[in-house]
PAZAPA-4460 file (N, C-alpha, C; in steps of 0.05 Angstrom, whole numbers, plus 32768, in hexadecimal, padded with zeros to 4 digits):
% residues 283
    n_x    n_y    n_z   ca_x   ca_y   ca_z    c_x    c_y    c_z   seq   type   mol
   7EF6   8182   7D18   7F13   817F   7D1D   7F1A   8187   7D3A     1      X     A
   7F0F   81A3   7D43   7F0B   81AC   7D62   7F09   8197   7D77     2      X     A
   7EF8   8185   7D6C   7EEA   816F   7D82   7EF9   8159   7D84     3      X     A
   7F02   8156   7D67   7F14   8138   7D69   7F31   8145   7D73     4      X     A
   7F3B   8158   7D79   7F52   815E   7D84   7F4B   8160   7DA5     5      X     A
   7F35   816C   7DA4   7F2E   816C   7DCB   7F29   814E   7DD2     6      X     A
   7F1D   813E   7DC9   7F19   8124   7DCB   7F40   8118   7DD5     7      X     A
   7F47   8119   7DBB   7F61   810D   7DB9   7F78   811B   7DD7     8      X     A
   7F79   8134   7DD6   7F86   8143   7DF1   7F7A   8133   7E07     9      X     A
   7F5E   8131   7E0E   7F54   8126   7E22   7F64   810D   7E2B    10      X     A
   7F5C   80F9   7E14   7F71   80DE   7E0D   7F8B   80E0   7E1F    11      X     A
   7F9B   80F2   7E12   7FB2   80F9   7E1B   7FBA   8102   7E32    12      X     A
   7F9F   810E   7E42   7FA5   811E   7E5C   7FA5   8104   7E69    13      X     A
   7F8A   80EC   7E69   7F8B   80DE   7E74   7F94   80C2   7E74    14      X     A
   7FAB   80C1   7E5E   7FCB   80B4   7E65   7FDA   80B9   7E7E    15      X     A
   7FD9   80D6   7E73   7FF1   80EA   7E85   7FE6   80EA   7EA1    16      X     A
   7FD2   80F4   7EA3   7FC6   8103   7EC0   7FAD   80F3   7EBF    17      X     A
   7FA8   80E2   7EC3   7F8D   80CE   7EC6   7F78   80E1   7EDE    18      X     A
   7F88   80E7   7EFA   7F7A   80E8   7F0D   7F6B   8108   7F05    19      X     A
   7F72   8118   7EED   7F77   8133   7EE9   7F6A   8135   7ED0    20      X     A
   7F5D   811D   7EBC   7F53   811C   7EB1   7F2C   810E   7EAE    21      X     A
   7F2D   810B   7ECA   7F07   810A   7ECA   7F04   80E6   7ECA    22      X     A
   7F1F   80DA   7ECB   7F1E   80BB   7ED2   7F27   80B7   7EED    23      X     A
   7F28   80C0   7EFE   7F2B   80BF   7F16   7F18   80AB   7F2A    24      X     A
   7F06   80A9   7F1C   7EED   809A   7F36   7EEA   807F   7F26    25      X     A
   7EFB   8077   7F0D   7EFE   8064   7F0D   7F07   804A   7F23    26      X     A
   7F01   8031   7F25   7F07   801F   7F2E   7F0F   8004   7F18    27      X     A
   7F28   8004   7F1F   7F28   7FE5   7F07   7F34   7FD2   7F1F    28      X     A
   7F26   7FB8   7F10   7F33   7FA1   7F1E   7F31   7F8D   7F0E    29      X     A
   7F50   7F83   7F12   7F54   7F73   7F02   7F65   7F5C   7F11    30      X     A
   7F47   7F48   7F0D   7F51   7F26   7F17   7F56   7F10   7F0B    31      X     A
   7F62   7EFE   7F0C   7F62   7EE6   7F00   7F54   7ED9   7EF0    32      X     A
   7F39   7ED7   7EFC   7F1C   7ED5   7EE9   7F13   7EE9   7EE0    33      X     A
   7F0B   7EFC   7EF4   7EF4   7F13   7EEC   7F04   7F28   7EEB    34      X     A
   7F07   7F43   7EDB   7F0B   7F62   7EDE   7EF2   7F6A   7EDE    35      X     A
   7EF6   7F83   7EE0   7EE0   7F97   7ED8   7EEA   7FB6   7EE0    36      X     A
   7EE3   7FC5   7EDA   7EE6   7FEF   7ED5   7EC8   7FF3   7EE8    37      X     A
   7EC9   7FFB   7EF7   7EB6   8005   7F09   7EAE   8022   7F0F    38      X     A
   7EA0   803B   7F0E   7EA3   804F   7F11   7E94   805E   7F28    39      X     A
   7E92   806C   7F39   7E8B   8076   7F51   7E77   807A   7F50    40      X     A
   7E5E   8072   7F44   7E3A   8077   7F3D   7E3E   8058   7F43    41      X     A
   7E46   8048   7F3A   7E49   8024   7F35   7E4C   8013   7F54    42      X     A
   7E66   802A   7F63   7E68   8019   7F79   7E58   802C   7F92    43      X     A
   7E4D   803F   7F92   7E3A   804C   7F9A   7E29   803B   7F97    44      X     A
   7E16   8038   7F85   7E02   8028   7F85   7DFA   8011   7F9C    45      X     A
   7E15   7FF9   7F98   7E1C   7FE2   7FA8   7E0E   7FEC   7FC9    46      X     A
   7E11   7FD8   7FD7   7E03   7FD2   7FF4   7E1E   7FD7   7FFF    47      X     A
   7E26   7FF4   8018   7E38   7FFA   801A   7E31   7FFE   803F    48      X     A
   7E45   8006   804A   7E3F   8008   805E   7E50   8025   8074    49      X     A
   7E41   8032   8085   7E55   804A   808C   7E64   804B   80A4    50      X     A
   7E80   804D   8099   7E8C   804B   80B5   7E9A   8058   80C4    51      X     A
   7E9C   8059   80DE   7EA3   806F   80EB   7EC0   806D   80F9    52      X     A
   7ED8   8077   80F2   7EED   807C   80FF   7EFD   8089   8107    53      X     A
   7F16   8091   8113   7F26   80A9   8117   7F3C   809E   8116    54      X     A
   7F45   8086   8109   7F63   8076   8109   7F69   806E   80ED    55      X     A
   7F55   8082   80DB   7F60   8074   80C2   7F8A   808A   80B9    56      X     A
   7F8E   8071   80B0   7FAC   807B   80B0   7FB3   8096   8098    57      X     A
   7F96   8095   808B   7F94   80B4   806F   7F92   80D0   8085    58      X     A
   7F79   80CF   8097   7F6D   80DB   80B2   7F7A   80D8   80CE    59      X     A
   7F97   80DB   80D3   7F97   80CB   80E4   7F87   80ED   8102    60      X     A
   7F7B   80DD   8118   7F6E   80E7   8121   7F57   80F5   8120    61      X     A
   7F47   80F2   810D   7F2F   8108   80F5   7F1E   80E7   80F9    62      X     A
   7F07   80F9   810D   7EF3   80E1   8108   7EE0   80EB   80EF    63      X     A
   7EE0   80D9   80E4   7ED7   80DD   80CA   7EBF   80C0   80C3    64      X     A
   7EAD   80C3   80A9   7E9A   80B1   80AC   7E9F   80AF   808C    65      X     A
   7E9F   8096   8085   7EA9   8087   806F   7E94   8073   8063    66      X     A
   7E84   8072   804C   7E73   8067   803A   7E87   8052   8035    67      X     A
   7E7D   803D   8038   7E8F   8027   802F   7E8E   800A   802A    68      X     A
   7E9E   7FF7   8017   7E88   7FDC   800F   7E98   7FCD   801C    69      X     A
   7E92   7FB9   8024   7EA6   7FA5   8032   7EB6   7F8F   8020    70      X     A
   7ED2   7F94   801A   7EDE   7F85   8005   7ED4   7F71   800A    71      X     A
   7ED1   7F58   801B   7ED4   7F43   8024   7EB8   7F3A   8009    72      X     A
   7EA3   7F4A   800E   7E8E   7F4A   7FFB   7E86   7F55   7FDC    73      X     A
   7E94   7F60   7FE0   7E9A   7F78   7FCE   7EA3   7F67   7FAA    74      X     A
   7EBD   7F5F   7FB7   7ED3   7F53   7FAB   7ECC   7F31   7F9D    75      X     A
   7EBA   7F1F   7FB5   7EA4   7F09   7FB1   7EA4   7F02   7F95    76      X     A
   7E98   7F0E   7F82   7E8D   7F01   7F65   7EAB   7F06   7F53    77      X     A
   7EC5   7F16   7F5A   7EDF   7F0B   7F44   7EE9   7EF9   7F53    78      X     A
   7EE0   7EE4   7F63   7EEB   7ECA   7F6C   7F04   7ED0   7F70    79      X     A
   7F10   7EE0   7F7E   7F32   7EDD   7F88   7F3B   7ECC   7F97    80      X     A
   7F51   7EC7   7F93   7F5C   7EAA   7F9D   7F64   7EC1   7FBB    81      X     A
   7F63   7EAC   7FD0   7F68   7EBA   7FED   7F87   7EB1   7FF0    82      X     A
   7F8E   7EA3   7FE6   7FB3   7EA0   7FE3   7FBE   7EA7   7FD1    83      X     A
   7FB7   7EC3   7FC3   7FB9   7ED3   7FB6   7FC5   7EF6   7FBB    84      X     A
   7FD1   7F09   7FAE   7FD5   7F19   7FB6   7FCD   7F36   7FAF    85      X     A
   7FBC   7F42   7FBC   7FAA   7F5E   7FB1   7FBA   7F76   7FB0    86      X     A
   7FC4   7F7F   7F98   7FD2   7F90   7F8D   7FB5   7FAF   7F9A    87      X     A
   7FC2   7FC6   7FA0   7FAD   7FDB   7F9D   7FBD   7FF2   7F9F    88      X     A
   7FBD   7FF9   7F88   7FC3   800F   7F72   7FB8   8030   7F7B    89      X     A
   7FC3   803D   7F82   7FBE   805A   7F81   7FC3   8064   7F67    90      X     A
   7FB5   8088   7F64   7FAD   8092   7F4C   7FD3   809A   7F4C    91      X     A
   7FDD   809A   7F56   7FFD   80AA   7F54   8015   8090   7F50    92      X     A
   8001   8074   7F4B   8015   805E   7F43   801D   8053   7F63    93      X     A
   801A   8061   7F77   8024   8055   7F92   800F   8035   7F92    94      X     A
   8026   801C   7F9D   8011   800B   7FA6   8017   7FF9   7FBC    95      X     A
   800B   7FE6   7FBB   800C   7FD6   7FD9   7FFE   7FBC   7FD8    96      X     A
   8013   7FAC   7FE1   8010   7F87   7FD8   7FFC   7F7B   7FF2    97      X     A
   7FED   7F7B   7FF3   7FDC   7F64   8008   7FD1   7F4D   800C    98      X     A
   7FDC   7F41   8019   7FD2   7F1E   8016   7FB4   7F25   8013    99      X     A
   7F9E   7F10   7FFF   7F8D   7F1E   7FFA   7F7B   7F0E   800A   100      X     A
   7F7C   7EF4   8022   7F6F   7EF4   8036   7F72   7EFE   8048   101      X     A
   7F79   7F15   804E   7F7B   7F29   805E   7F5B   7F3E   805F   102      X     A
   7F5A   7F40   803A   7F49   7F4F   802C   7F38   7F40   802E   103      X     A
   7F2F   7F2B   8027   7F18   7F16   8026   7F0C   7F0D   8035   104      X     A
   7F10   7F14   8056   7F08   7F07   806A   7EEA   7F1B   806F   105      X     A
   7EDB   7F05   8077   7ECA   7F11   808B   7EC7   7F0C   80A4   106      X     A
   7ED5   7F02   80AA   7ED6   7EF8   80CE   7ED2   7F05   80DF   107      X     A
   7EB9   7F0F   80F0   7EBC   7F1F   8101   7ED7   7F24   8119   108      X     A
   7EE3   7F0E   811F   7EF1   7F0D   8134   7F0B   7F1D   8128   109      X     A
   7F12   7F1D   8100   7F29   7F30   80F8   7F22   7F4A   80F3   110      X     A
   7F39   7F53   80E6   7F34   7F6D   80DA   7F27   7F6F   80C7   111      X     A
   7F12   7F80   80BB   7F08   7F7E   80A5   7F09   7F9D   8090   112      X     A
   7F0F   7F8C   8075   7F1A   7FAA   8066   7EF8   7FB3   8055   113      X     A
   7EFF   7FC7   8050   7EEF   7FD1   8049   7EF7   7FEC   8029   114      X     A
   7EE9   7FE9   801A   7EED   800A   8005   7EE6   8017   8010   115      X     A
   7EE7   802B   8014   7EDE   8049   8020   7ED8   805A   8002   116      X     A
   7EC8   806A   7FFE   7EB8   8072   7FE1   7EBB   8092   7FEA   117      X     A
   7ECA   80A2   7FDB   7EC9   80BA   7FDE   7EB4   80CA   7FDA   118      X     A
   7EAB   80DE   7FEB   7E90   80F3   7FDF   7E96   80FA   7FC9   119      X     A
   7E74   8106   7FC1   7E7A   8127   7FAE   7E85   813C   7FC0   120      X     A
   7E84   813A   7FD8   7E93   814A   7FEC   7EA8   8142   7FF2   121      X     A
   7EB8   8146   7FE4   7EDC   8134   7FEC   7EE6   8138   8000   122      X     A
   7EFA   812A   800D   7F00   8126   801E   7F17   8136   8023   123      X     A
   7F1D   813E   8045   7F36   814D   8047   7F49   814C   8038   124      X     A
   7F62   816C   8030   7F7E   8158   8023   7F8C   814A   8039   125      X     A
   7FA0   813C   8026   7FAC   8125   8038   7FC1   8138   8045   126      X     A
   7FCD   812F   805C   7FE6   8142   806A   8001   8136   805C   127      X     A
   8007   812F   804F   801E   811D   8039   8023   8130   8025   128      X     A
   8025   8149   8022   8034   8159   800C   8029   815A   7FF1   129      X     A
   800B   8143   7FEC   800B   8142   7FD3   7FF4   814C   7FC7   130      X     A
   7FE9   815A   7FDB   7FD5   8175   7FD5   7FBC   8168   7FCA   131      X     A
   7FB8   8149   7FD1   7F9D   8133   7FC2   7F8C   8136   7FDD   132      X     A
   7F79   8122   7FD7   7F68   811A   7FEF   7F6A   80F8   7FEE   133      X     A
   7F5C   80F1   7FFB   7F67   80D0   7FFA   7F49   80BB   7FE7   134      X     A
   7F4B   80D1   7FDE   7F36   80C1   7FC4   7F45   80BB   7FAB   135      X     A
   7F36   80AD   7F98   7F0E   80B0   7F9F   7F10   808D   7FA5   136      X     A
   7F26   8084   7FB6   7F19   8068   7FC3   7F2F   8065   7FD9   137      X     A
   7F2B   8058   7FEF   7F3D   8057   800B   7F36   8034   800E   138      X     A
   7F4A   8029   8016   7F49   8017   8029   7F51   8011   8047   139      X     A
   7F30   8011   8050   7F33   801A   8075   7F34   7FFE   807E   140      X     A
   7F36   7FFC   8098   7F31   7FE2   80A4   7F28   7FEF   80C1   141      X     A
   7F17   7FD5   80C7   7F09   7FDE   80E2   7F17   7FBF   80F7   142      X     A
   7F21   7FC8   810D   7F28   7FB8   811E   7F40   7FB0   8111   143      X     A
   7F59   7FC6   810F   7F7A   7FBB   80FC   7F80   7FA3   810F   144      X     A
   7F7C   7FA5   812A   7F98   7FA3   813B   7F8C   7F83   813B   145      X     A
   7F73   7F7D   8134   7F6D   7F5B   8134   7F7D   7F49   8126   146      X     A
   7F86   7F56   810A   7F94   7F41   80F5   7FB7   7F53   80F0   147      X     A
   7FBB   7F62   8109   7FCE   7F6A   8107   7FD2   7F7C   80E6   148      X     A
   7FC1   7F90   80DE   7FCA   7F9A   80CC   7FDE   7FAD   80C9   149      X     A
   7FED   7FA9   80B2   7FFD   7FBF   80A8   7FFB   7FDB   80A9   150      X     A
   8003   7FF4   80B2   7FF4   800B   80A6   7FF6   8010   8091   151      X     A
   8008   8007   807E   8009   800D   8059   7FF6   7FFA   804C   152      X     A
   7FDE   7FEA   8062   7FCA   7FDA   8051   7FB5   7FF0   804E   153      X     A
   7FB4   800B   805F   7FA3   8023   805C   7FA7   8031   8048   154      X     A
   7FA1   8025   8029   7FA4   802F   8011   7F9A   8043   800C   155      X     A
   7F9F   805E   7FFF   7F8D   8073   8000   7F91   8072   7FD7   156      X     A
   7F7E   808A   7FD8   7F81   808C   7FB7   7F76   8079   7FA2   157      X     A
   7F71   805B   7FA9   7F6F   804C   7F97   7F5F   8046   7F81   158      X     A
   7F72   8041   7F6B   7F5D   8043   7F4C   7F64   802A   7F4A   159      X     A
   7F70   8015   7F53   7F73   8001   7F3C   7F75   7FDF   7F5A   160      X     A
   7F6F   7FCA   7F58   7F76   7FB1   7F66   7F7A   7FA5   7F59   161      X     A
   7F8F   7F8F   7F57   7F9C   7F7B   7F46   7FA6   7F64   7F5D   162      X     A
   7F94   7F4D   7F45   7F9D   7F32   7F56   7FB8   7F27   7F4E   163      X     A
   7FC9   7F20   7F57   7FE9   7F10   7F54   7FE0   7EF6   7F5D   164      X     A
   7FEB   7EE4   7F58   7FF1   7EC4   7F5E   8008   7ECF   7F6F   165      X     A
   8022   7ED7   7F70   803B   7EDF   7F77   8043   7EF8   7F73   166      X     A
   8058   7EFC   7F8A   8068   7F10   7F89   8080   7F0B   7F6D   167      X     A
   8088   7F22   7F64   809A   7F27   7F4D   80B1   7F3B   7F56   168      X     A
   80C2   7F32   7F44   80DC   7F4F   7F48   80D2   7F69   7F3A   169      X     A
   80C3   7F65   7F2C   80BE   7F78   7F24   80A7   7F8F   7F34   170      X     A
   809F   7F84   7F4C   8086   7F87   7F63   80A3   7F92   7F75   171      X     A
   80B1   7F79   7F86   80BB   7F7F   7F9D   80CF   7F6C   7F93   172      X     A
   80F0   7F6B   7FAA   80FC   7F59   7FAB   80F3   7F44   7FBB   173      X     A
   8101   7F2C   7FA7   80FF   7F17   7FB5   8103   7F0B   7FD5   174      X     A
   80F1   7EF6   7FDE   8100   7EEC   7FEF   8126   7EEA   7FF4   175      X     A
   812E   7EE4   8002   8145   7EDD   8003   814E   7EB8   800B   176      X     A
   8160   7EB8   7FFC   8167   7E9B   7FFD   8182   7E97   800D   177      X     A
   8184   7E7D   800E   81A1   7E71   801A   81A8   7E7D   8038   178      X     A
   8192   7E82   8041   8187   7E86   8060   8198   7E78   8076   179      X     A
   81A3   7E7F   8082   81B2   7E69   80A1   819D   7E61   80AA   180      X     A
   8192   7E3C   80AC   817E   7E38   80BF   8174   7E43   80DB   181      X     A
   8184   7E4D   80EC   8185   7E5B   8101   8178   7E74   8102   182      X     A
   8178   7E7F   80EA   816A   7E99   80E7   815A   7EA9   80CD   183      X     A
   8152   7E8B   80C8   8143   7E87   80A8   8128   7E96   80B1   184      X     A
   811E   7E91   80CA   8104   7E95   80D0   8108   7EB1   80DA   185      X     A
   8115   7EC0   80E2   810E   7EDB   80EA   811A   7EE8   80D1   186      X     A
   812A   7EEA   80BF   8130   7EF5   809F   811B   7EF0   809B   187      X     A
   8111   7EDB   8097   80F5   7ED8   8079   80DD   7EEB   8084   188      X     A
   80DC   7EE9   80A8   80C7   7EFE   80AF   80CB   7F16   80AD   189      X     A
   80E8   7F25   80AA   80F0   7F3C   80A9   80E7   7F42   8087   190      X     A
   80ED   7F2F   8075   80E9   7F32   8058   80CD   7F35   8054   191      X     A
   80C1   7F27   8061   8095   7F36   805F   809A   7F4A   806E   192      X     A
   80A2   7F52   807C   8096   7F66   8090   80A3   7F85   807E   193      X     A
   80B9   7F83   806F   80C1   7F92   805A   80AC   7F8F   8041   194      X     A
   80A8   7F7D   803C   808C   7F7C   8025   8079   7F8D   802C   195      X     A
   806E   7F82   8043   8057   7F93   8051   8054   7FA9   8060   196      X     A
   8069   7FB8   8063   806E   7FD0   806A   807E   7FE6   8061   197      X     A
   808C   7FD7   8050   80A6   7FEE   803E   80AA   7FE7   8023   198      X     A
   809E   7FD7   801B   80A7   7FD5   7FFB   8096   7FE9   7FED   199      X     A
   807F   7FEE   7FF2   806E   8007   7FE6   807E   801B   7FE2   200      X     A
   808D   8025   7FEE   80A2   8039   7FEF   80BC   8039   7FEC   201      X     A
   80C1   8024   7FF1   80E2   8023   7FF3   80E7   800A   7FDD   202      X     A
   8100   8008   7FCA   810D   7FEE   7FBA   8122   7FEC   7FD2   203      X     A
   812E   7FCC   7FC9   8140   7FC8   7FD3   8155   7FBF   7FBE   204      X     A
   816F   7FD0   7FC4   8183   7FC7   7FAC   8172   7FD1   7F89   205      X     A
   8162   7FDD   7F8D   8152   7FE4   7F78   8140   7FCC   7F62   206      X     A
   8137   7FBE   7F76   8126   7FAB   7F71   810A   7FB3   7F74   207      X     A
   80F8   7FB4   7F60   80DB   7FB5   7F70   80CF   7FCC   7F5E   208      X     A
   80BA   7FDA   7F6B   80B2   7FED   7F50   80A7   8001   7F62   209      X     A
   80B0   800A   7F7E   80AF   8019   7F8F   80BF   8034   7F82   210      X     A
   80AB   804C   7F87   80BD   8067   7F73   80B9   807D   7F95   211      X     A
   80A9   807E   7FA9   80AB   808E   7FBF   80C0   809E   7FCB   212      X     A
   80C6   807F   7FDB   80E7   808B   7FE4   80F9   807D   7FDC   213      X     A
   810B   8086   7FF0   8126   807F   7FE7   8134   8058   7FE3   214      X     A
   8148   804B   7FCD   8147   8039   7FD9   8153   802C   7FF3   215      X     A
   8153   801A   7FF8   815D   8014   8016   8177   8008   801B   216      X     A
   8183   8002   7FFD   819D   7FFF   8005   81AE   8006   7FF7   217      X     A
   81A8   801A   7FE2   81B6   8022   7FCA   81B1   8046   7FCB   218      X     A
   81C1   8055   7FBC   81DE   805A   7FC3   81EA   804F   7FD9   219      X     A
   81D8   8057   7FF6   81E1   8053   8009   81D2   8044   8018   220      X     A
   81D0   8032   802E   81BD   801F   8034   81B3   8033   8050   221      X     A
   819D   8028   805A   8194   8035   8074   81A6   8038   8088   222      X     A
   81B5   8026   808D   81CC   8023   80A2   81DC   803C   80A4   223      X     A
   81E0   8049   808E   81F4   805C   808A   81E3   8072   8097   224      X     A
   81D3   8079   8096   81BC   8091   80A4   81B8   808F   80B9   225      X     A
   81B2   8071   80BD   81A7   8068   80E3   81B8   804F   80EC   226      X     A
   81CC   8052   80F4   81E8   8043   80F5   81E0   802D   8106   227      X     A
   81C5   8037   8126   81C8   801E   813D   81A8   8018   8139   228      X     A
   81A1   7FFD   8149   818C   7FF4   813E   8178   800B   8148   229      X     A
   817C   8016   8163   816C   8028   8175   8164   803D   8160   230      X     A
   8175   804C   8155   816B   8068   8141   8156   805A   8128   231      X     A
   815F   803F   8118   815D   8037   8105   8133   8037   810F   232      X     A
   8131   8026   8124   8117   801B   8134   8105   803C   8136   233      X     A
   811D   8052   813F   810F   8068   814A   8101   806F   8127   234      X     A
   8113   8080   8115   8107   807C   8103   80EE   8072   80F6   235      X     A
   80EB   805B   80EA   80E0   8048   80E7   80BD   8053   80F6   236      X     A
   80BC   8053   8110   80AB   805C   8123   809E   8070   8119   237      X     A
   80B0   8088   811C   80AD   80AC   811B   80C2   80B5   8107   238      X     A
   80BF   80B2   80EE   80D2   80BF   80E3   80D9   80E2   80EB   239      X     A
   80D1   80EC   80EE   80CF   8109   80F3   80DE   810F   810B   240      X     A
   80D9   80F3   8123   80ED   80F8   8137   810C   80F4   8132   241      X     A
   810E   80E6   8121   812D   80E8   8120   8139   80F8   8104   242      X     A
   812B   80FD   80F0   8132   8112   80D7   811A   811C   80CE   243      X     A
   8118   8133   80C8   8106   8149   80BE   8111   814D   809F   244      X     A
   80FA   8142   808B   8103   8142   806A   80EE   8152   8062   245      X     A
   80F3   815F   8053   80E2   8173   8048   80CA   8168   8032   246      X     A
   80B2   8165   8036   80A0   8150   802B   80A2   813F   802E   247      X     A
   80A7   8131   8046   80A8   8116   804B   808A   8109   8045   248      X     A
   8087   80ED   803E   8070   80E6   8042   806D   80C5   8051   249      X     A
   8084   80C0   8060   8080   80AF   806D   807E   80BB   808A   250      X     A
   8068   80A3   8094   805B   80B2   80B9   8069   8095   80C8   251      X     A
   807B   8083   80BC   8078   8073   80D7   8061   8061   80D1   252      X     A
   8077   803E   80E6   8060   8032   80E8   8058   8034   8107   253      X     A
   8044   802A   810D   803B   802B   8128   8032   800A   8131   254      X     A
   802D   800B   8149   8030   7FF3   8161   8020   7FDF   8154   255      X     A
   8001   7FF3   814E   7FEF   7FDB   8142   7FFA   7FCF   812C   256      X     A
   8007   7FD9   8115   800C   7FCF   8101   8027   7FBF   80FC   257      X     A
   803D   7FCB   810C   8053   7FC1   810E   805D   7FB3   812C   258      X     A
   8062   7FA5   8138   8065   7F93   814E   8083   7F9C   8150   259      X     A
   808B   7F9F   8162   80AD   7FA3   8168   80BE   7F86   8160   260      X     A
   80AD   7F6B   816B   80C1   7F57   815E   80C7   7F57   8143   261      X     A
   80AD   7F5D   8134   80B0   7F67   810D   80C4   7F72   810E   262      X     A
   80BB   7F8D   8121   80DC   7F9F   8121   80F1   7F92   8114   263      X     A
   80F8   7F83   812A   8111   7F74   8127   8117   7F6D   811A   264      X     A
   8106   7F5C   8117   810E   7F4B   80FE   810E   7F5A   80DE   265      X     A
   8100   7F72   80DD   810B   7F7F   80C8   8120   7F88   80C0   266      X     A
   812E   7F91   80D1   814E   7F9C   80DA   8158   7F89   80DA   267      X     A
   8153   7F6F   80DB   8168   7F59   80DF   8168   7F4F   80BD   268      X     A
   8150   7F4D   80B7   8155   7F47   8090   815E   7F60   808A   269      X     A
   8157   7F75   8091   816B   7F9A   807D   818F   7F8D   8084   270      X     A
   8196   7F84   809E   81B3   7F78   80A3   81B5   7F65   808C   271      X     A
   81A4   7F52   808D   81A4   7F32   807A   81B0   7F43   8063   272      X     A
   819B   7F49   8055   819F   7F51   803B   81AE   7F61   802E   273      X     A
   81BE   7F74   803A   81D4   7F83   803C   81F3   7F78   8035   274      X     A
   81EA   7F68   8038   8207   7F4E   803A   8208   7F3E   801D   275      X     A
   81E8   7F3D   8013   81EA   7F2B   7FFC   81F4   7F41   7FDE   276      X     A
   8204   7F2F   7FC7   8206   7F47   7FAE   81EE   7F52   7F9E   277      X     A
   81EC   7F61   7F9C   81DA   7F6D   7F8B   81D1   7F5A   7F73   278      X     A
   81B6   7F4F   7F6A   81B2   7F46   7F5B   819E   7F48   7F3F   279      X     A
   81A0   7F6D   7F3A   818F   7F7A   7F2D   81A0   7F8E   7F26   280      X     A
   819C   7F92   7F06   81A6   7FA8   7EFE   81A1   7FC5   7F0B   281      X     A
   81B7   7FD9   7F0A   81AA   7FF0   7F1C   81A7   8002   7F01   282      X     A
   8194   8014   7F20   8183   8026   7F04   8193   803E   7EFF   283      X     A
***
């Protein structure tokens, strides 16, 4: 009776607290064709490779040396569609949408991603408040500034990848529609460049399944905090330079990852969309 109740608690811990219950070095992935549950002896095993950097965005400045498989290869036998989109899941539910030929390439001339495989010697804690380390899986990239990457494509934590055909409301908000031709093309790039850099964290109008921070236009929209584009940009950059929050865990995007014309055009869809009615129940 002892055993089938410790059994059963276990069960329960690892509902509740997965990363806290001894499933932590799981890997699942789940594609279109192929899934599979992978566990840290399994991808150990695999033909991996070690890499050396001091720009990963978990480390930033900490040259550090990283065991690691190269998605591009890695990933090969669940046949993912490359016009497809690679969901990757942290143990705390945080995640992050990436075009998944981004992930798939091997091109030397791009960026190339890579798993990063945590020791039995774990890795520093993270400087983010949340007292983890950035295991037991990282996604690094070597050479960002080739394919222009994101820094929120520097997934830390990850237990889980999931292939999408499409984005969902229930993922992120939609595109926006009924666009002025004149400025259809810098909105729609402001609306990825919000996918790819702030929907992990932020809903908009409370769309999306972002729980981090705050959303971006409900109670109050950003504008109300950072009124001119200049503070809004400074922000954005250095959060810390313009407000000091107590556990903050956003650092800012930076040059490689974010381009100042994105800038723009981010701030110009946060304007766009500000204007349109709400089209989602609030929570």
């Amino acid at each position: 009776m002892s055993k089938f109740l410790s059994i059963t608690g276990l069960f329960i811990m690892a509902q509740i607290y997965p990363w806290q219950a001894g499933f932590s070095s799981s890997l699942t992935i789940i594609g279109k064709k192929k899934s599979a549950i992978l566990n840290k002896k399994q991808l150990q095993s695999l033909q991996s490779e070690a890499i050396e950097m001091d720009y990963n965005r978990a480390y930033p400045n900490k040259k550090m040396t990283y065991q690691s498989l190269k998605l591009c290869d890695f990933l090969q036998q669940y046949q993912i569609n490359p016009t497809n989109i690679l969901e990757f899941v942290a143990k705390d539910h945080f995640s992050v949408l990436i075009p998944a030929h981004k992930v798939l390439t091997c091109k030397k001339n791009e960026s190339i991603a890579y798993l990063a495989i945590e020791p039995d010697k774990k890795w520093p804690i993270l400087f983010n408040h949340t007292n983890t380390t950035a295991g037991p899986y990282a996604v690094i990239w070597t050479h960002p500034e080739r394919s222009y990457i994101s820094d929120e494509y520097w997934v830390w934590s990850v237990t889980k990848i999931i292939e999408h055909q499409r984005i969902n409301e229930s993922m992120v908000i939609s595109a926006p529609t009924n666009i002025p031709q004149k400025i259809k093309k810098r909105i729609l790039n402001g609306y990825h460049v919000y996918v790819s850099h702030c929907s992990s964290c932020h809903t908009i109008k409370y769309i999306g399944k972002a729980t981090i921070g705050p959303d971006l236009m409900y109670p109050k929209s950003i504008f109300d905090y950072y009124p001119t584009t200049k503070q809004l940009k400074q922000f954005i950059r250095n959060p810390e330079s313009v407000r000091k929050i107590p556990n903050a865990r956003m650092s800012g995007s930076s040059y490689v990852g974010l381009k100042d014309a994105d800038l723009e055009d981010l701030i110009h869809y946060f304007k766009f969309i500000i204007k349109k009615p709400i089209n989602s129940k609030l929570r």
